[in-house]
PLY file of the C-alpha trace (Angstrom):
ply
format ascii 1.0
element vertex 89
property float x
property float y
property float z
element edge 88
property int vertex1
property int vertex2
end_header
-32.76 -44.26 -23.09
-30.23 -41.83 -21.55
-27.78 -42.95 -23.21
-28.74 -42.33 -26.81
-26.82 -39.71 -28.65
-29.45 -36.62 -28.82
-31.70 -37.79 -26.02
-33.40 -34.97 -25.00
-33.77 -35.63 -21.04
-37.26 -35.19 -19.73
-36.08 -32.20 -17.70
-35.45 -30.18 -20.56
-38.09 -30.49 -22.04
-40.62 -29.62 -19.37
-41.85 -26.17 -19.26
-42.73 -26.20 -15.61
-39.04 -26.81 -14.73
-36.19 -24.50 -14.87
-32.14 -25.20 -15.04
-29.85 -24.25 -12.80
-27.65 -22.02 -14.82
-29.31 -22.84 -17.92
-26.60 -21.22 -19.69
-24.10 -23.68 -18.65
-26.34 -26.47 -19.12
-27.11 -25.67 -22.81
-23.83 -25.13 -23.77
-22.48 -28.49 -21.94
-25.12 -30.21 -24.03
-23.88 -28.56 -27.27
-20.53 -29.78 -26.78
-21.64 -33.22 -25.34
-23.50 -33.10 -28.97
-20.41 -32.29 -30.89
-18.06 -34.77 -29.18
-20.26 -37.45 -29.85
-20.34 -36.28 -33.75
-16.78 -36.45 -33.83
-16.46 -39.70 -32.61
-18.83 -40.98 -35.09
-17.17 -39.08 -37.88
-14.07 -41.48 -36.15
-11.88 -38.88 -35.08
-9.19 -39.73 -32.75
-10.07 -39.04 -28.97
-7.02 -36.45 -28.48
-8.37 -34.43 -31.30
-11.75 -34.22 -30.04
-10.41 -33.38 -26.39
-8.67 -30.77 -27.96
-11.18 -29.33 -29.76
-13.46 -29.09 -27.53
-11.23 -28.22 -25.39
-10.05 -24.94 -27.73
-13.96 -24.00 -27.33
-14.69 -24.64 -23.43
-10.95 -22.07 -23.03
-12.82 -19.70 -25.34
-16.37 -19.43 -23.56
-14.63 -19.66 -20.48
-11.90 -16.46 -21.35
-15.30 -14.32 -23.38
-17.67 -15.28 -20.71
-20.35 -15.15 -23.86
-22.19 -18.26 -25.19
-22.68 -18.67 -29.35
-26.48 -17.50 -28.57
-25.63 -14.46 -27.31
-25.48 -12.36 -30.41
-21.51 -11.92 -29.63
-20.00 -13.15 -32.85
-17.53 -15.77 -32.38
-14.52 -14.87 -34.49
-10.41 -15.21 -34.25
-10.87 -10.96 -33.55
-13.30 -11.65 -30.41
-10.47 -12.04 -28.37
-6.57 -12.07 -28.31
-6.50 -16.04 -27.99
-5.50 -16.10 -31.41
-1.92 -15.71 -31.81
-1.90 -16.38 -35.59
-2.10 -13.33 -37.88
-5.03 -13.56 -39.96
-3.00 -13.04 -42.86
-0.63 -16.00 -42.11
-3.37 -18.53 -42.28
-4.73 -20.50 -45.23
-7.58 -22.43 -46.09
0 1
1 2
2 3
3 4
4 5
5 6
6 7
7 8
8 9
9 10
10 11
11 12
12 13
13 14
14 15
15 16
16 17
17 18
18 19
19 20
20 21
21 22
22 23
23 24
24 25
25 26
26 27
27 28
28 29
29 30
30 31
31 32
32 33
33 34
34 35
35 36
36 37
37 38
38 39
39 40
40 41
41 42
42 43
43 44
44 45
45 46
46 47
47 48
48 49
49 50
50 51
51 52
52 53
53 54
54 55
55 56
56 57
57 58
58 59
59 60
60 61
61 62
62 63
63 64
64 65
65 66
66 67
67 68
68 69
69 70
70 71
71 72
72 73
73 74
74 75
75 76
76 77
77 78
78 79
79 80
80 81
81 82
82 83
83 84
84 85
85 86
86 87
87 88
């Protein structure tokens, strides 16, 4: 049952147990979660590792998680070498 796409594993759900940097942990899980939705929507593997790659580089460089309240835009942090203005859609 491990195996299944959005299996919760017993660990996390069990109140009387606590991660070891749950941070890290929830956040692997959310991009674990997001990699498999890709590949289900069929999108090539080097786009995936790229974008979730993009997003690991960007937690890594902020040192803030999505949950944190710290609002994850292009002006969080300099990675964004693309004027704002210069983009479209």
């Amino acid at each position: 049952m491990d195996g299944v796409p959005g299996f919760v594993p017993r660990v996390l759900r069990d109140p009387d147990v606590s991660l070891f940097r749950a941070d890290d942990r929830v956040f692997e899980a959310m991009v674990d979660g997001w990699r498999s939705q890709m590949l289900a929507r069929g999108l090539a593997v080097d786009t995936i590792k790229a974008r979730t790659g993009v997003v690991g580089r960007f937690q890594a460089f902020t040192g803030d998680y999505p949950w944190t309240g710290v609002r994850w835009t292009s002006k969080t942090s300099s990675l964004s070498s693309a004027p704002e203005a210069g983009r479209s859609g």
